[in-house]
C-alpha positions as CSV (number, residue, x, y, z in Angstrom):
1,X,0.0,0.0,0.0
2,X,1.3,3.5,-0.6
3,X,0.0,7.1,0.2
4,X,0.3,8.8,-3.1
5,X,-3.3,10.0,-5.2
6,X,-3.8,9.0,-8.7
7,X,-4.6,12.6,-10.8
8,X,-6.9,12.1,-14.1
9,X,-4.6,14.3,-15.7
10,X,-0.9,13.5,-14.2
11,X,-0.9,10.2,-13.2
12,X,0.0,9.1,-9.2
13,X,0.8,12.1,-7.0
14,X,1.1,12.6,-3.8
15,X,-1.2,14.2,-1.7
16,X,-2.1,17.6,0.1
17,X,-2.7,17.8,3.5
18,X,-4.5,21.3,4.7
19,X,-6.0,21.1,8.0
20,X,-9.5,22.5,8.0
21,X,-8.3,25.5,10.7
22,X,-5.6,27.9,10.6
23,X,-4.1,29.0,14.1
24,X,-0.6,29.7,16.3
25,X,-0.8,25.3,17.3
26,X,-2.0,24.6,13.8
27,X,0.5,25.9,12.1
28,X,3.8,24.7,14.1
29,X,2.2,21.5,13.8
30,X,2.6,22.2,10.2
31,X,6.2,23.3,10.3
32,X,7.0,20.7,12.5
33,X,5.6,18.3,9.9
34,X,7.7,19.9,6.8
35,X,10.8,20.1,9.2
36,X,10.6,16.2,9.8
37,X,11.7,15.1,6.8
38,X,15.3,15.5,5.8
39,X,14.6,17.4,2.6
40,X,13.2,20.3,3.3
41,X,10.8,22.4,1.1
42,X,10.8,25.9,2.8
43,X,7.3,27.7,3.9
44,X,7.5,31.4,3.0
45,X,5.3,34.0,4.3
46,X,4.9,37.5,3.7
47,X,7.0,39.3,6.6
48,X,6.8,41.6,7.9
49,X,2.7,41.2,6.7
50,X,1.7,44.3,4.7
51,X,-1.2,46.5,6.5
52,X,-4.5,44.1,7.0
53,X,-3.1,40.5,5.8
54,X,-3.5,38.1,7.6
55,X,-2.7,34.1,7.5
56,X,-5.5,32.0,6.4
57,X,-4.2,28.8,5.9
58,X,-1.3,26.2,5.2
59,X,-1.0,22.9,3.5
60,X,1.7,20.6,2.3
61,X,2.3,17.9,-0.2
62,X,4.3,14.8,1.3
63,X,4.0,11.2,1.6
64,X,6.1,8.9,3.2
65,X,8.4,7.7,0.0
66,X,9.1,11.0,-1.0
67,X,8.7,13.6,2.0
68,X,7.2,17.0,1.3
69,X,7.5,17.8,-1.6
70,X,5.6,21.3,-1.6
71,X,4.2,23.3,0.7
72,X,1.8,26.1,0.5
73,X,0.7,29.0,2.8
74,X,-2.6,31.6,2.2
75,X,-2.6,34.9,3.2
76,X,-5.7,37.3,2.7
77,X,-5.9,41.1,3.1
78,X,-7.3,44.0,1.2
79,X,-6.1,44.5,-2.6
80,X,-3.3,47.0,-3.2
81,X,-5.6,48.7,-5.8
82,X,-8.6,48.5,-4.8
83,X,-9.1,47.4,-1.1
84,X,-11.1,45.1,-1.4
85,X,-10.5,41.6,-0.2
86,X,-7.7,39.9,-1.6
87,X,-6.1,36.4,-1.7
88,X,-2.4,35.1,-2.2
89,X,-1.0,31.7,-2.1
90,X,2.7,31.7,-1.4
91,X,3.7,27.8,-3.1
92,X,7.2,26.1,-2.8
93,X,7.8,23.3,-4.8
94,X,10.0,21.0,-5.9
95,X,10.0,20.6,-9.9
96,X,7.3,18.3,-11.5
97,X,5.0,18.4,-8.2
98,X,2.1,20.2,-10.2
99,X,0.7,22.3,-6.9
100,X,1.2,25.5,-8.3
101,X,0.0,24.8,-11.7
102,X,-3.2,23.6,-9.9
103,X,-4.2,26.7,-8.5
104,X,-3.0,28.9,-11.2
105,X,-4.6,26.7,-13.7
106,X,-1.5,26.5,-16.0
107,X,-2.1,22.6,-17.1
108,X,0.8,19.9,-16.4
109,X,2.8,19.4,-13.3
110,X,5.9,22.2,-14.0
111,X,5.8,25.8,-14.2
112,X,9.3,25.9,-16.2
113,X,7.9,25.9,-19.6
114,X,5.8,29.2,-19.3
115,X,8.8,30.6,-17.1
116,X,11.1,29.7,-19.9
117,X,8.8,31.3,-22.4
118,X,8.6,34.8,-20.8
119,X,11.6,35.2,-19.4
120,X,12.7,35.0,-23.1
121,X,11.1,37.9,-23.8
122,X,10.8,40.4,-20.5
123,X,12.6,41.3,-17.6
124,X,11.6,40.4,-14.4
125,X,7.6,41.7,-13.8
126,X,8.5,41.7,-9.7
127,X,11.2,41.3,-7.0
128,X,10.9,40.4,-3.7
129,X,13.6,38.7,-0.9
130,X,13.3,35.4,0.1
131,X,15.1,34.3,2.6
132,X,17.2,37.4,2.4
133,X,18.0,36.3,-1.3
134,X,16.5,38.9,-4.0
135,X,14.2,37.1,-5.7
136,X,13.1,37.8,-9.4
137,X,9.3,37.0,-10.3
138,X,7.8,36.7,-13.9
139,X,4.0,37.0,-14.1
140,X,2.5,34.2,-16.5
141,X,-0.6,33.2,-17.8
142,X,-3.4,32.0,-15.9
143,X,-6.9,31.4,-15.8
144,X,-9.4,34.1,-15.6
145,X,-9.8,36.1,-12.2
146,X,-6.1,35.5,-10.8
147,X,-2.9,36.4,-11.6
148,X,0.7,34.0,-11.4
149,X,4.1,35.2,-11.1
150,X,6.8,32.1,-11.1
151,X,10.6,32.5,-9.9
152,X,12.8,30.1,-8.5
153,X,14.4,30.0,-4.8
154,X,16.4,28.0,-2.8
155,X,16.1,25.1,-5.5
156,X,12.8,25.1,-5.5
157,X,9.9,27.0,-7.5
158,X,8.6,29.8,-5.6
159,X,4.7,30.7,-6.9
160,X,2.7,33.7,-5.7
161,X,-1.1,33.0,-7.6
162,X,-3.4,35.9,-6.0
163,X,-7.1,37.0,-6.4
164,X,-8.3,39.3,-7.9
165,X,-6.3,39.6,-11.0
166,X,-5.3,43.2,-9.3
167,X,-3.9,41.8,-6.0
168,X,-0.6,40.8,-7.8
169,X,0.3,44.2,-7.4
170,X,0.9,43.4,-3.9
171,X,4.1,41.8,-5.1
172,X,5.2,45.2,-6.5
173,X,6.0,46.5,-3.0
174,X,9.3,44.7,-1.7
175,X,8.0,42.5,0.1
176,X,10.0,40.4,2.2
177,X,9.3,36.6,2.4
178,X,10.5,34.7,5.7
179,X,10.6,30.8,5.4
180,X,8.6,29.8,8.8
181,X,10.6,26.6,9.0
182,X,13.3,28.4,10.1
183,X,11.6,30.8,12.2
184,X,8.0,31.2,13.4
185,X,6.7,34.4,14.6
186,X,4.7,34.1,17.3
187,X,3.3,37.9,16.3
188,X,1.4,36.5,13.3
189,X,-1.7,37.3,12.9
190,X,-4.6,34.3,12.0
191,X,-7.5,34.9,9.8
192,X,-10.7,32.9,9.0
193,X,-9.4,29.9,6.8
194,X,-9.6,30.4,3.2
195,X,-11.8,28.9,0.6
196,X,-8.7,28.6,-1.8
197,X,-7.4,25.6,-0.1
198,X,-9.5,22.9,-0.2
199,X,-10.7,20.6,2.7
């Protein structure tokens, strides 16, 4: 018996775990679960959180042939352009995992392709640090009503997919992203769980 899910479109995967509340215990029970496994995917979050966002959930992709493989943390607030509520999923993941092309509806399991394909053409559409590293961000495209911007950091695929479409502006503001496995703060602040994660 094994623990991975079999995809209509990609074959056996393995699965996501997102715990149906968000909270201060929830969540280092999530980092302690990503830093159990000797490879380590980091868990970025926006921080210092811009004015009004708040964490609103937290999954992971792992099963016990492979270890974690992704992981994924939601963070809602209002929209940089409008102010009205706003989503973002920050995703690490290792290449081929397919949990950022999920929610940013890109098709197949890798975001490399599209990357490839735009950075071809245009510089960098955002930068941000990640783990103190400047981190360059091309936006690609997605399905209708939310915006993807792809880069790469600490060997991994970093992902930012946010809702609205206008809420990726948010990542035109320097933000600074802080890998929780390393260090959680216990200032966070936890909001109602999101409905972009599913259950």
């Amino acid at each position: 018996m094994h623990s991975s899910w079999r995809c209509d479109g990609c074959g056996s995967v393995p699965p996501l775990h997102v715990p149906a509340h968000i909270g201060p215990e929830v969540m280092a029970a999530a980092v302690a679960e990503v830093n159990r496994h000797r490879e380590r995917v980091p868990m970025w979050c926006l921080w210092p959180a811009p004015s009004g966002w708040t964490v609103t959930g937290v999954g992971w992709v792992s099963d016990e042939r492979e270890g974690v493989r992704a992981t994924v943390l939601a963070a809602s607030g209002p929209s940089p352009l409008t102010g009205g509520p706003a989503d973002l999923l920050l995703i690490a993941e290792s290449p081929g995992t397919g949990l950022a092309n999920r929610f940013a509806d890109l098709g197949g399991t890798d975001p490399g392709l599209l990357l490839a394909k735009v950075m071809a053409d245009q510089p960098a559409h955002a930068k941000l640090k990640a783990g103190g590293h400047p981190t360059p961000l091309w936006s690609v495209p997605s399905a209708p009503g939310r915006s993807a911007y792809v880069g790469e950091a600490w060997g991994v695929w970093l992902v930012a997919v946010a809702w609205p479409v206008t809420a990726g502006y948010l990542l035109a503001d320097d933000l600074v992203l802080l890998n929780v496995c390393d260090w959680l703060p216990p200032e966070l602040v936890y909001g109602a769980p999101t409905a972009r994660l599913p259950r």
